[in-house]
PyMOL Python script that loads the backbone (N, CA, C, O; Angstrom):
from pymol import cmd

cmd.read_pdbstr("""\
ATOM      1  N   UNK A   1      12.114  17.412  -2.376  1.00  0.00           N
ATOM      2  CA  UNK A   1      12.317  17.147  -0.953  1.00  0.00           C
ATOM      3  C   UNK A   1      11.155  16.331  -0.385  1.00  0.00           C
ATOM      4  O   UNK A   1      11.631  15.434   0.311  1.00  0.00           O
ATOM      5  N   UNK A   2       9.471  16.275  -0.414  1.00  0.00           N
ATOM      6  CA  UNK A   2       8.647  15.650  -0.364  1.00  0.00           C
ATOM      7  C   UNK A   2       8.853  13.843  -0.807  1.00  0.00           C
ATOM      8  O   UNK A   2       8.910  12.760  -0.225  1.00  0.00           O
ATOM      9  N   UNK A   3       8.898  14.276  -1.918  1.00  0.00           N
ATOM     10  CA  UNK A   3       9.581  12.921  -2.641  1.00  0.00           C
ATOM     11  C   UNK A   3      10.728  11.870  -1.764  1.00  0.00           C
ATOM     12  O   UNK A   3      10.938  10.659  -1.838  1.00  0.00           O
ATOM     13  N   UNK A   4      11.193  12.713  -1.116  1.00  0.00           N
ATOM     14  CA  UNK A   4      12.519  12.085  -0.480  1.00  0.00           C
ATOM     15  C   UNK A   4      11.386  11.518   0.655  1.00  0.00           C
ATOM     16  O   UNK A   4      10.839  10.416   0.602  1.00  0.00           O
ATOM     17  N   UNK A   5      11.213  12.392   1.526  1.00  0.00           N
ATOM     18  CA  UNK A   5      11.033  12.197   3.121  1.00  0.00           C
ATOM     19  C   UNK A   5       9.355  11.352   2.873  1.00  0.00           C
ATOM     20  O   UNK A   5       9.062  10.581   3.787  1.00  0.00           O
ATOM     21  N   UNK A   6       8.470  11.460   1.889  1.00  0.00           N
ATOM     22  CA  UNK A   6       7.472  10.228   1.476  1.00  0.00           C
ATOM     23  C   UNK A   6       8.167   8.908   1.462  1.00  0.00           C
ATOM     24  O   UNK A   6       8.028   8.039   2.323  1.00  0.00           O
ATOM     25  N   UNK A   7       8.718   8.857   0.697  1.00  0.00           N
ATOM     26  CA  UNK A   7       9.904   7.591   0.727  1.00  0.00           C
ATOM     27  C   UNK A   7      10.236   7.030   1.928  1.00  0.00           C
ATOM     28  O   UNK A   7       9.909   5.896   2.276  1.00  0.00           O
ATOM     29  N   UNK A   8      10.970   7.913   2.655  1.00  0.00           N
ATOM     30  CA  UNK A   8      11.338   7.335   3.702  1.00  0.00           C
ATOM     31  C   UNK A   8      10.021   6.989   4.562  1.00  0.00           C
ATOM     32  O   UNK A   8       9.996   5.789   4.838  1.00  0.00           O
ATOM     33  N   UNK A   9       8.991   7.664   5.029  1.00  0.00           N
ATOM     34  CA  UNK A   9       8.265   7.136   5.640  1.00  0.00           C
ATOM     35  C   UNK A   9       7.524   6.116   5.298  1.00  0.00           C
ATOM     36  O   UNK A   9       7.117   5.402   6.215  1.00  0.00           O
ATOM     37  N   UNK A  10       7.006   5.641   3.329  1.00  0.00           N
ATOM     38  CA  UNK A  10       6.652   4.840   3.487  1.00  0.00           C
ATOM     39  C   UNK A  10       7.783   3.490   3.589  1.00  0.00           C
ATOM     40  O   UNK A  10       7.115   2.482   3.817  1.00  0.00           O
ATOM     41  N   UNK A  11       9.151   3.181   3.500  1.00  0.00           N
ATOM     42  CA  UNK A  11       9.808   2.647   4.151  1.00  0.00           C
ATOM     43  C   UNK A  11       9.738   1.934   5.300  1.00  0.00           C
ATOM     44  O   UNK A  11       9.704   0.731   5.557  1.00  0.00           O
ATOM     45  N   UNK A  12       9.715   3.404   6.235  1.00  0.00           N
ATOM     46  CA  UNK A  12       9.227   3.123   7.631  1.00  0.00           C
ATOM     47  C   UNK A  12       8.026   1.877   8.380  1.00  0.00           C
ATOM     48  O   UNK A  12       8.011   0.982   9.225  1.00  0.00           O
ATOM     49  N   UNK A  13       7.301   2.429   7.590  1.00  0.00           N
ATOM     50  CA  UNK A  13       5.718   1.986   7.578  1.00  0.00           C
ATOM     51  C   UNK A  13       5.932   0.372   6.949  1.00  0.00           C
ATOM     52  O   UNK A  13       6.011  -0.596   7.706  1.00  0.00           O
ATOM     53  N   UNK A  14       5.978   0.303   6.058  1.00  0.00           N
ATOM     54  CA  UNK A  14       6.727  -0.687   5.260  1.00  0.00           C
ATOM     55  C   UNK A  14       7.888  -2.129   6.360  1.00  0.00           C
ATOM     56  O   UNK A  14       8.066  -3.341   6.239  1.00  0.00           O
ATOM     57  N   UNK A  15       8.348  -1.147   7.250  1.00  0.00           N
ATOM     58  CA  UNK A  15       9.011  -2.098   7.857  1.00  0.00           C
ATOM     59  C   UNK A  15       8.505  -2.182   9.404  1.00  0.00           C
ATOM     60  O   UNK A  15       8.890  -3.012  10.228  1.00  0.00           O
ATOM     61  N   UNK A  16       7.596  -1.181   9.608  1.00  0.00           N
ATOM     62  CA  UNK A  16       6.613  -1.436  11.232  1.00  0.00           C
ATOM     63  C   UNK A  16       5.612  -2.602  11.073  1.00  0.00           C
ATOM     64  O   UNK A  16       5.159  -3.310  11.972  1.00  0.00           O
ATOM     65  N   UNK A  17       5.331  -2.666   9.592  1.00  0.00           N
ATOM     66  CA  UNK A  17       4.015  -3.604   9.496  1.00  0.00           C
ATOM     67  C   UNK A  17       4.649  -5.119   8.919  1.00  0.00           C
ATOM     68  O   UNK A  17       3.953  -6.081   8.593  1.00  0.00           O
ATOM     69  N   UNK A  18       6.218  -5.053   8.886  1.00  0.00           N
ATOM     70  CA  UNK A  18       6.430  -6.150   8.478  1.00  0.00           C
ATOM     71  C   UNK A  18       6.205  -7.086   7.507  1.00  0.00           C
ATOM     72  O   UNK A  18       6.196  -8.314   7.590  1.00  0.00           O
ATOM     73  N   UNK A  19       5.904  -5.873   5.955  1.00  0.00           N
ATOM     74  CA  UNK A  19       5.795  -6.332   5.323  1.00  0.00           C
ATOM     75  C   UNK A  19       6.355  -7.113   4.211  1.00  0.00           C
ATOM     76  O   UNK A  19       7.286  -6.447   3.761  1.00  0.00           O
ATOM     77  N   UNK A  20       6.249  -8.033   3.663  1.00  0.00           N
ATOM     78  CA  UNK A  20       7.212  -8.920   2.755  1.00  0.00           C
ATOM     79  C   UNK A  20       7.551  -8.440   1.539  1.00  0.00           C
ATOM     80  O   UNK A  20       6.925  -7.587   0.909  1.00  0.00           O
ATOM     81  N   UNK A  21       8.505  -8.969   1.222  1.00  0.00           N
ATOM     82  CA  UNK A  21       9.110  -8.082  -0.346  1.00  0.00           C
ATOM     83  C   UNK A  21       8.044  -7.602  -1.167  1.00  0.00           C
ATOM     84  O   UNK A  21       7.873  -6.391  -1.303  1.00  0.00           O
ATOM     85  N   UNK A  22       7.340  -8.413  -1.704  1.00  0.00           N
ATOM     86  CA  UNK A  22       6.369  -8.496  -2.774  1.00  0.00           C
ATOM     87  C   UNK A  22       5.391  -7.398  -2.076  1.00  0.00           C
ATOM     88  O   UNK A  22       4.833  -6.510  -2.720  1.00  0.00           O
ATOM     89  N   UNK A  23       5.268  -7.564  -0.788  1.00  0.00           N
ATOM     90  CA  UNK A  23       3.885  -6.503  -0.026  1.00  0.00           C
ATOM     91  C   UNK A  23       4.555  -4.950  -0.351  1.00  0.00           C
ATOM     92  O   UNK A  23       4.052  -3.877  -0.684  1.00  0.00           O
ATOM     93  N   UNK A  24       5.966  -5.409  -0.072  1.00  0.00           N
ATOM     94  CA  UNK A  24       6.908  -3.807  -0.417  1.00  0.00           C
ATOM     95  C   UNK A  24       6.798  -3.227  -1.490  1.00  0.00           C
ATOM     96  O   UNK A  24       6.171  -2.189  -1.701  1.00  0.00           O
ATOM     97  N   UNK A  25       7.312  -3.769  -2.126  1.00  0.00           N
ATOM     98  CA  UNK A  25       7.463  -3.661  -4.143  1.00  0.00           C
ATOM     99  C   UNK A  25       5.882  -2.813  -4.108  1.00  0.00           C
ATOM    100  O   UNK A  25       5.922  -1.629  -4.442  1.00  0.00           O
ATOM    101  N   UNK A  26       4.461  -3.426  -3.695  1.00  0.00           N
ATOM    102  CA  UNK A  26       3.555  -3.615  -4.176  1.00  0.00           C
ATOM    103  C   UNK A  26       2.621  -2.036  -3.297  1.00  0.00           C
ATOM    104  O   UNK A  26       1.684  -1.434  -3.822  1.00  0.00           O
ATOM    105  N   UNK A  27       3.102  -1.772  -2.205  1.00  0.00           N
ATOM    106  CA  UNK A  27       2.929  -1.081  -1.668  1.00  0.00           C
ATOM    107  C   UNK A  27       3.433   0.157  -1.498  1.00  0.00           C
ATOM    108  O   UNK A  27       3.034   1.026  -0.724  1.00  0.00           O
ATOM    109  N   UNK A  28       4.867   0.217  -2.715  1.00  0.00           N
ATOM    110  CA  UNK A  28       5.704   1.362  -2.553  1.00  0.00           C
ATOM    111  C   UNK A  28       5.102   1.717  -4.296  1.00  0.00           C
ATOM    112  O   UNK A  28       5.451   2.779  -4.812  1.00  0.00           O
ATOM    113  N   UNK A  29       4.654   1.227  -4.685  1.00  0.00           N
ATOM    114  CA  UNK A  29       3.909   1.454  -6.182  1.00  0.00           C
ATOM    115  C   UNK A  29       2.922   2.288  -5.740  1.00  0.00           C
ATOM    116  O   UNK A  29       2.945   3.511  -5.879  1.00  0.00           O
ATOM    117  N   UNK A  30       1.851   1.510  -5.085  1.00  0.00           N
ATOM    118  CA  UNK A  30       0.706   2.571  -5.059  1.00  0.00           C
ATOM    119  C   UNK A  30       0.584   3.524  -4.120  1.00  0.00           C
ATOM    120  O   UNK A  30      -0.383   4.259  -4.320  1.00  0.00           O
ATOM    121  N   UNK A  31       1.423   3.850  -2.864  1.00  0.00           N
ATOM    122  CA  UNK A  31       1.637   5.018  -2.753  1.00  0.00           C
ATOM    123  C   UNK A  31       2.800   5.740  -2.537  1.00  0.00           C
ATOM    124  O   UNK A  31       3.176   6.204  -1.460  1.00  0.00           O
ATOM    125  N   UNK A  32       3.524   5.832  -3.951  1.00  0.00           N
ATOM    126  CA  UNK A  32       4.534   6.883  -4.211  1.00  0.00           C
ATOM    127  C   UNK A  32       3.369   7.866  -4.762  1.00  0.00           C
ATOM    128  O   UNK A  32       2.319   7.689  -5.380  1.00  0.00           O
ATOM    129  N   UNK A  33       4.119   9.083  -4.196  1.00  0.00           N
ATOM    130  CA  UNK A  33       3.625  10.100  -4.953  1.00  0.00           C
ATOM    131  C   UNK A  33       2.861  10.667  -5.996  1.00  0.00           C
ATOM    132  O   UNK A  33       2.012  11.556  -6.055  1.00  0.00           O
ATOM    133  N   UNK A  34       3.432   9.856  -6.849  1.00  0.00           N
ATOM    134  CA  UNK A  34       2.973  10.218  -8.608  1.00  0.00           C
ATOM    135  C   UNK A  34       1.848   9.043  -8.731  1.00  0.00           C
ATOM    136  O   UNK A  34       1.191   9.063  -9.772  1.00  0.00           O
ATOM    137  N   UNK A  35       1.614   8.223  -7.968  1.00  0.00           N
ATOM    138  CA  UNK A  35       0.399   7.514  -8.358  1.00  0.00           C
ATOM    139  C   UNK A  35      -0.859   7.911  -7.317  1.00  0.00           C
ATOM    140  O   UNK A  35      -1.923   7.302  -7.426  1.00  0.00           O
ATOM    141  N   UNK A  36      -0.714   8.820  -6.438  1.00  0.00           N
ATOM    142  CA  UNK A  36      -1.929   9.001  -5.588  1.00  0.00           C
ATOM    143  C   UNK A  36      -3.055   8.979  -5.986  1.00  0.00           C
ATOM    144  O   UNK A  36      -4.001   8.706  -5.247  1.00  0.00           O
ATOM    145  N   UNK A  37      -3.209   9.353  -7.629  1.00  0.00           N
ATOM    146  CA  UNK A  37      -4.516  10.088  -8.072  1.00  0.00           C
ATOM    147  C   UNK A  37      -5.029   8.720  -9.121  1.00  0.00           C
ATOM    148  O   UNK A  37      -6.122   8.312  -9.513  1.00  0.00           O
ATOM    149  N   UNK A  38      -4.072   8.434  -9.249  1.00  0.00           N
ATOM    150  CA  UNK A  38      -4.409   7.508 -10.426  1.00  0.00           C
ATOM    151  C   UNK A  38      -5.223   5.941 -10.324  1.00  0.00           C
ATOM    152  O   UNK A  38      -5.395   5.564  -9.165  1.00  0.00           O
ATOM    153  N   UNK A  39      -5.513   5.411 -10.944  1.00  0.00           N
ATOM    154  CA  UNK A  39      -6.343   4.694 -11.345  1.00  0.00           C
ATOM    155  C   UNK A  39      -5.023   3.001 -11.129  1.00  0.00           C
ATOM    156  O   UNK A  39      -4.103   2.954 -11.946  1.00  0.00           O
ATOM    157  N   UNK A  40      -5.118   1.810 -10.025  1.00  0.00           N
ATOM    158  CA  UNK A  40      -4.096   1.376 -10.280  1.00  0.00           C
ATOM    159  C   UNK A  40      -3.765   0.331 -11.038  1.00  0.00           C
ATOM    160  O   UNK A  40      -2.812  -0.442 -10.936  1.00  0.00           O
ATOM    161  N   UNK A  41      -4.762   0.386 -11.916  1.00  0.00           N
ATOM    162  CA  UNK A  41      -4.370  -0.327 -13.778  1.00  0.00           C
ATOM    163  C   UNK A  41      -3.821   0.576 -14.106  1.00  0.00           C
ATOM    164  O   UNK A  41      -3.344   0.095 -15.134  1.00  0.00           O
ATOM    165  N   UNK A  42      -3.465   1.557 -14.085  1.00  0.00           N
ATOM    166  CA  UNK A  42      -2.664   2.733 -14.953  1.00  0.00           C
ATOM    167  C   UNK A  42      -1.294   2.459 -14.285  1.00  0.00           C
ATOM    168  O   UNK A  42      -0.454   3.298 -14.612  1.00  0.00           O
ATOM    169  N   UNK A  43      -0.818   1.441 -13.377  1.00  0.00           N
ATOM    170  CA  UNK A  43       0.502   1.460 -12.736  1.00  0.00           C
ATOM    171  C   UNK A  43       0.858   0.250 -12.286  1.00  0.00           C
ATOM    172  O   UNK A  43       2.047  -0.069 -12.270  1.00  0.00           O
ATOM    173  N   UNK A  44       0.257  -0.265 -12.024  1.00  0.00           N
ATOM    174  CA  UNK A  44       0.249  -1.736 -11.265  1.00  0.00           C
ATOM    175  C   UNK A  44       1.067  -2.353 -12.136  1.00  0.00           C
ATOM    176  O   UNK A  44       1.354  -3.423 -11.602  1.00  0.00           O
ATOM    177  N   UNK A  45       1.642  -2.269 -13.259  1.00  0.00           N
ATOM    178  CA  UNK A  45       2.972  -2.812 -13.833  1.00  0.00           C
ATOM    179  C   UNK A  45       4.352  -2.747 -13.067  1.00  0.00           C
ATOM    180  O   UNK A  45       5.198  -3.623 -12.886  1.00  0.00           O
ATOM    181  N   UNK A  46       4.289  -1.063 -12.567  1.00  0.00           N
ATOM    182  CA  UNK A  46       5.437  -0.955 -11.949  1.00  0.00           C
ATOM    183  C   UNK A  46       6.251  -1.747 -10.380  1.00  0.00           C
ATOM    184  O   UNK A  46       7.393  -1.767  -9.923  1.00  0.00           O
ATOM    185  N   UNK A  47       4.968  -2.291  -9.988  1.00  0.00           N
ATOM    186  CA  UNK A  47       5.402  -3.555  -9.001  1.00  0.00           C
ATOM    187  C   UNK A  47       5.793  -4.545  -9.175  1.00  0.00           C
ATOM    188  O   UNK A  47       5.148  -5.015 -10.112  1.00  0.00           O
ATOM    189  N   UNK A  48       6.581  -5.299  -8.803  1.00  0.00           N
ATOM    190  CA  UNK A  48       6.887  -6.773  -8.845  1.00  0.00           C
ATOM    191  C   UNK A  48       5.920  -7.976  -8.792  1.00  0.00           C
ATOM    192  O   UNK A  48       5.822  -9.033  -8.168  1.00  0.00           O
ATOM    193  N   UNK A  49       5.386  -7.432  -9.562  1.00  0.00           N
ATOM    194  CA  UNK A  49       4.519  -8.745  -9.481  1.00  0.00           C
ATOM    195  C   UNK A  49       3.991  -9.268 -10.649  1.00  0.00           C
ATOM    196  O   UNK A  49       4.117  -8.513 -11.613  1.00  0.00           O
ATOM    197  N   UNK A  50       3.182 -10.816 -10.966  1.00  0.00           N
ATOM    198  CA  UNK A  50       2.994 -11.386 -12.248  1.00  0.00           C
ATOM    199  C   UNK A  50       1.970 -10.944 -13.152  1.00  0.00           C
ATOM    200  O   UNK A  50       1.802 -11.251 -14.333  1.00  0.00           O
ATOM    201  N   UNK A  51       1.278 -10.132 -12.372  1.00  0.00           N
ATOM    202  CA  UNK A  51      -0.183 -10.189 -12.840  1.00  0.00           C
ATOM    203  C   UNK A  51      -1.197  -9.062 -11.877  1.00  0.00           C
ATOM    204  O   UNK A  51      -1.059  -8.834 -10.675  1.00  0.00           O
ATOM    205  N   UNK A  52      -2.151  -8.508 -12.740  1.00  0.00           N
ATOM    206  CA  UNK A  52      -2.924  -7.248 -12.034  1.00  0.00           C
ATOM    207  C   UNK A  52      -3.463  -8.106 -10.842  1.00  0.00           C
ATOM    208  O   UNK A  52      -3.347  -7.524  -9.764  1.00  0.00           O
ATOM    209  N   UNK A  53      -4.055  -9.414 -10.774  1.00  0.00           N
ATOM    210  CA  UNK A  53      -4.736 -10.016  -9.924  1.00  0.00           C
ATOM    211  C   UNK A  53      -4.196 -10.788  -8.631  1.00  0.00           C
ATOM    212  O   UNK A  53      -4.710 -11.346  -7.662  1.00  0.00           O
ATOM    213  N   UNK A  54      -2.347 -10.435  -9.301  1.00  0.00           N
ATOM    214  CA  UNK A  54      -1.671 -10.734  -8.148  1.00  0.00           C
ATOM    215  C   UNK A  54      -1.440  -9.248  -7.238  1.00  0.00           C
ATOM    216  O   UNK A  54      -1.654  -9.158  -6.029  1.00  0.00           O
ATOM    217  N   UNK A  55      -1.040  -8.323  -7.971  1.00  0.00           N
ATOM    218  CA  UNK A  55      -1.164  -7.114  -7.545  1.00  0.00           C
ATOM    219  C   UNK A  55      -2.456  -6.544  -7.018  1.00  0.00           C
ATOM    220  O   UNK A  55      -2.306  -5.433  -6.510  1.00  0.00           O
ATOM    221  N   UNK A  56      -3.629  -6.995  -7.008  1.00  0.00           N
ATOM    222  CA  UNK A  56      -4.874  -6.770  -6.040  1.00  0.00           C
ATOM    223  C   UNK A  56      -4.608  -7.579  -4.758  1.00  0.00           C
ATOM    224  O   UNK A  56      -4.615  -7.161  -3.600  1.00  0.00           O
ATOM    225  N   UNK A  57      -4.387  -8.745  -5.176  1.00  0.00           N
ATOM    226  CA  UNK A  57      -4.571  -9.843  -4.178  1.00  0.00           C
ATOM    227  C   UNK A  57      -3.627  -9.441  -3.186  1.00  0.00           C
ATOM    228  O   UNK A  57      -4.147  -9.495  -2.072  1.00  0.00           O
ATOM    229  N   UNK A  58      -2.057  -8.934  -3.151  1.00  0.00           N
ATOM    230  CA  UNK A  58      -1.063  -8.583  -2.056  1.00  0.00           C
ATOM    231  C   UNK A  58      -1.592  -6.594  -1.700  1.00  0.00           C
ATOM    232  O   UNK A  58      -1.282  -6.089  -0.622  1.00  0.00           O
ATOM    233  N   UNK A  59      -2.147  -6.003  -2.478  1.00  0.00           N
ATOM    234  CA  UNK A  59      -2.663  -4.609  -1.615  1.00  0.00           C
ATOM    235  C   UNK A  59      -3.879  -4.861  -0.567  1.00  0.00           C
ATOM    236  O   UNK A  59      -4.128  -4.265   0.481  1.00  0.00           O
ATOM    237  N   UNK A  60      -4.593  -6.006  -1.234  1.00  0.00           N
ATOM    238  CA  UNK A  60      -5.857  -6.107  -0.397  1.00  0.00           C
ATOM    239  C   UNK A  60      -4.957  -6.992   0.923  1.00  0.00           C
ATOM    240  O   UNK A  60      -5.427  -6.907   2.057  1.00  0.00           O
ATOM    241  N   UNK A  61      -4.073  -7.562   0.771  1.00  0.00           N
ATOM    242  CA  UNK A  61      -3.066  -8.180   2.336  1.00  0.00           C
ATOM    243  C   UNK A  61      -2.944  -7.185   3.245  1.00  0.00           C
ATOM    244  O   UNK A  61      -3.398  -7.068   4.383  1.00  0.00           O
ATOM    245  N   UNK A  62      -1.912  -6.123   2.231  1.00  0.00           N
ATOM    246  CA  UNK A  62      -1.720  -5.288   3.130  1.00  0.00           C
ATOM    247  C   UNK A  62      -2.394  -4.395   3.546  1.00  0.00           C
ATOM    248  O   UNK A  62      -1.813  -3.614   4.299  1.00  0.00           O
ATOM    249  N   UNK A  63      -3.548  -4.189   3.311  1.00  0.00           N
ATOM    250  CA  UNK A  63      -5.221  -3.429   4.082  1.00  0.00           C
ATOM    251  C   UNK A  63      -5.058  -4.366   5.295  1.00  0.00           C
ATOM    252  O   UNK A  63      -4.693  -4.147   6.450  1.00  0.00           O
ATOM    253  N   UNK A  64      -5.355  -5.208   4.808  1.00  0.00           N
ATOM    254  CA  UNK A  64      -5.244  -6.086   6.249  1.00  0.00           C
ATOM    255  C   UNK A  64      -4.433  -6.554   7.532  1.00  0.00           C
ATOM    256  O   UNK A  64      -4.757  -6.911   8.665  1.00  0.00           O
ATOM    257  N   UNK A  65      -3.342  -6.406   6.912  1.00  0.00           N
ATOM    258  CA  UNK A  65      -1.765  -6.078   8.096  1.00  0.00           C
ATOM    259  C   UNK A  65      -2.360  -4.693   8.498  1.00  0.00           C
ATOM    260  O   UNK A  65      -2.409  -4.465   9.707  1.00  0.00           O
ATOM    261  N   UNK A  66      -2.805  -3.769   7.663  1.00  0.00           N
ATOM    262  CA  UNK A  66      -2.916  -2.875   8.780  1.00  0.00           C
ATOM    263  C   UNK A  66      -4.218  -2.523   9.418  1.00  0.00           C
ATOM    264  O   UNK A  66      -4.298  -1.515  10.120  1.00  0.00           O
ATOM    265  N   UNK A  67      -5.236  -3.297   9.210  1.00  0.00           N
ATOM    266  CA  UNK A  67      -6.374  -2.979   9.979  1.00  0.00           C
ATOM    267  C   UNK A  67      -6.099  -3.614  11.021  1.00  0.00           C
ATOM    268  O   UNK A  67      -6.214  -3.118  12.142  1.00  0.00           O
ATOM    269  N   UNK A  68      -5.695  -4.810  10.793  1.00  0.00           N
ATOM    270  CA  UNK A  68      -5.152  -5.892  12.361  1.00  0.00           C
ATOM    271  C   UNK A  68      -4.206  -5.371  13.255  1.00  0.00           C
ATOM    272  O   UNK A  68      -4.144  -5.818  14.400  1.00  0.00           O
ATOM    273  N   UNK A  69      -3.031  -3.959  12.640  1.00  0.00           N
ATOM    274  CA  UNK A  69      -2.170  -3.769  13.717  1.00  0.00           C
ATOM    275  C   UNK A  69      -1.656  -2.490  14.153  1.00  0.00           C
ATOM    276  O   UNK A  69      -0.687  -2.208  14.858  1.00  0.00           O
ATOM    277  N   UNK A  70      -3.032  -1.369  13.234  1.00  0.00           N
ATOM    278  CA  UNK A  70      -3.024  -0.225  13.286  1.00  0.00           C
ATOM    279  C   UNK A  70      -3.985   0.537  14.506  1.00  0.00           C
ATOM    280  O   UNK A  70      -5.150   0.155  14.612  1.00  0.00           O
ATOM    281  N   UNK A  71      -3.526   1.507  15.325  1.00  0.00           N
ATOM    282  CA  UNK A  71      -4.842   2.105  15.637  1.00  0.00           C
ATOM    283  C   UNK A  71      -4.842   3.575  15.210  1.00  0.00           C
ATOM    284  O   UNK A  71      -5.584   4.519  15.482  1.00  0.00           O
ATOM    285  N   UNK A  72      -3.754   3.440  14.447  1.00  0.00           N
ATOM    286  CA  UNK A  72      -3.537   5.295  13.842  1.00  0.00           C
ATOM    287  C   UNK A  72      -4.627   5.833  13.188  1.00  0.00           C
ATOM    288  O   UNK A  72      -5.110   6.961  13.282  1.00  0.00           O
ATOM    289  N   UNK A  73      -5.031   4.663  12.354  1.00  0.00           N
ATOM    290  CA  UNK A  73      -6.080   5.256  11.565  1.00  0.00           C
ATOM    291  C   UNK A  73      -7.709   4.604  11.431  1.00  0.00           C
ATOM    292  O   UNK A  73      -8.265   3.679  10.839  1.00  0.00           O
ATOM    293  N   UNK A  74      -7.990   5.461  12.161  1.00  0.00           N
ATOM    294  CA  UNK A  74      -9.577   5.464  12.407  1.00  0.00           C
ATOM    295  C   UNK A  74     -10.600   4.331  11.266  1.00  0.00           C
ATOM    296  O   UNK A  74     -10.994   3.168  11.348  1.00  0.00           O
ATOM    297  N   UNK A  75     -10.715   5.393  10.286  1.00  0.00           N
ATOM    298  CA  UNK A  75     -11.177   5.440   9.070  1.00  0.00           C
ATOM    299  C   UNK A  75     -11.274   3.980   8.536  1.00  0.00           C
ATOM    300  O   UNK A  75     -12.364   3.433   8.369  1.00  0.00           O
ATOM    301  N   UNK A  76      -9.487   3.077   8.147  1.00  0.00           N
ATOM    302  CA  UNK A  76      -9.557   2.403   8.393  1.00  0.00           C
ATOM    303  C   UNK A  76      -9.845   1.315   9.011  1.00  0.00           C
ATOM    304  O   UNK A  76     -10.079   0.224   8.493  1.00  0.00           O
ATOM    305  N   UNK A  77      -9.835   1.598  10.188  1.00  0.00           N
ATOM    306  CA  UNK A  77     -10.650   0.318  11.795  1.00  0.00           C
ATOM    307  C   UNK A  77     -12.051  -0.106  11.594  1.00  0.00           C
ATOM    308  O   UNK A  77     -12.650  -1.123  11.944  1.00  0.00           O
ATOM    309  N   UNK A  78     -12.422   0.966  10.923  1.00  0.00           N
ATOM    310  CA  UNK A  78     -13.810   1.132  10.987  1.00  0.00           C
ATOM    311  C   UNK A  78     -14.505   0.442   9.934  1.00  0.00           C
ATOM    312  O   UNK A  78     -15.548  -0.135  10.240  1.00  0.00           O
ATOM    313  N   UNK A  79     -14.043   0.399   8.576  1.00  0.00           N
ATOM    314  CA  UNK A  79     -14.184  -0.269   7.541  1.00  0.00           C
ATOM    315  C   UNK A  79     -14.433  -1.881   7.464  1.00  0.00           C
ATOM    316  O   UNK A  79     -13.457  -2.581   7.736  1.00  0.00           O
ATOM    317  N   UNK A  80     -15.575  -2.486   7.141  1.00  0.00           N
ATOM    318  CA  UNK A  80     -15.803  -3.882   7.306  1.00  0.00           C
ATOM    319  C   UNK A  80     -15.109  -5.327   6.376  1.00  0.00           C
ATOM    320  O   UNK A  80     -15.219  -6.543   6.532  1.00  0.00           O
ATOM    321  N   UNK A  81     -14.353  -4.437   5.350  1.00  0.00           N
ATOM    322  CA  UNK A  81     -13.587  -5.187   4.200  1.00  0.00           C
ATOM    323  C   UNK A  81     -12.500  -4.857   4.442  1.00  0.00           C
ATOM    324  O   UNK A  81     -12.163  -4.105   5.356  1.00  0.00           O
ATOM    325  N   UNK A  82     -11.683  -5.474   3.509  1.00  0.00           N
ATOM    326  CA  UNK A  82     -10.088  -4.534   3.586  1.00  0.00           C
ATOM    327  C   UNK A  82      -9.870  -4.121   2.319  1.00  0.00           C
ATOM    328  O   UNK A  82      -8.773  -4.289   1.787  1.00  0.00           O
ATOM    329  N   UNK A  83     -10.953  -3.498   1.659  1.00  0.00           N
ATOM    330  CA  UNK A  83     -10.533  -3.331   0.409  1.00  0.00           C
ATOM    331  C   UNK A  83      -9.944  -1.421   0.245  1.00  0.00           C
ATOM    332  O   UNK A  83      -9.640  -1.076   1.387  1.00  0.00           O
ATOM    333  N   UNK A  84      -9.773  -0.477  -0.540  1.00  0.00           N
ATOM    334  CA  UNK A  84      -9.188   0.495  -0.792  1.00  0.00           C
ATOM    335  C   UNK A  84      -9.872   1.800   0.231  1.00  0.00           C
ATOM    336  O   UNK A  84     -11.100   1.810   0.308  1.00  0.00           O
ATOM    337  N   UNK A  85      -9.349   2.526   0.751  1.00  0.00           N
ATOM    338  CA  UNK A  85      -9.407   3.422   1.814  1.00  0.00           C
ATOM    339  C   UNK A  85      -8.853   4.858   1.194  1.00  0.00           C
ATOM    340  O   UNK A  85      -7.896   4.861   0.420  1.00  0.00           O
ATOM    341  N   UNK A  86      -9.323   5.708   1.473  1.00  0.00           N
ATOM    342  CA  UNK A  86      -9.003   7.102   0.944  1.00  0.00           C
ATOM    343  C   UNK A  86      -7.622   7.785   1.237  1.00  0.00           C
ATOM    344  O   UNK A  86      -7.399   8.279   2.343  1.00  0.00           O
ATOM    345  N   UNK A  87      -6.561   7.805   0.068  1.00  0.00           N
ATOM    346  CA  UNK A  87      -5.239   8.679   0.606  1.00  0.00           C
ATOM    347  C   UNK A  87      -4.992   9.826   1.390  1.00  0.00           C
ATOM    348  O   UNK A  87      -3.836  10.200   1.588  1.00  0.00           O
TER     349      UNK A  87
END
""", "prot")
cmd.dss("prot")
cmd.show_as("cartoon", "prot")
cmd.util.cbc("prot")
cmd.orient("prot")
């Protein structure tokens, strides 16, 4: 049931921030569930994308769609890069 209603919200989220296929694909990889903990060379296959360095290059985007259009999360705002932020 978690599984389900994670989904849907990152969906949600997914479509508040307007993100593009590839940002989707790429963003519904690293946080589904089963990858929270993990390391994302251990997964970063499972996205649509060509290459680990393309798969950095569109998560580090979407840090940035949401530092630019978030104020939910603090933590984030606050951060001077857009690089990886704590789940």
């Amino acid at each position: 049931m978690f599984d389900h209603q994670w989904d849907k919200f990152l969906e949600q989220q997914s479509l508040k921030f307007n993100l593009t296929t590839t940002q989707t694909s790429v963003f519904f990889t690293r946080f589904a569930h089963q990858n929270w903990l993990k390391k994302i060379e251990d997964f970063w296959q499972l996205a649509d994308v060509a290459s680990f360095e393309s798969f950095v290059r569109h998560l580090t985007n979407i840090y940035k769609v949401f530092k630019t259009r978030s104020n939910d999360c603090v933590e984030l705002l606050e951060r001077k890069g857009a690089g990886n932020f704590p789940v």
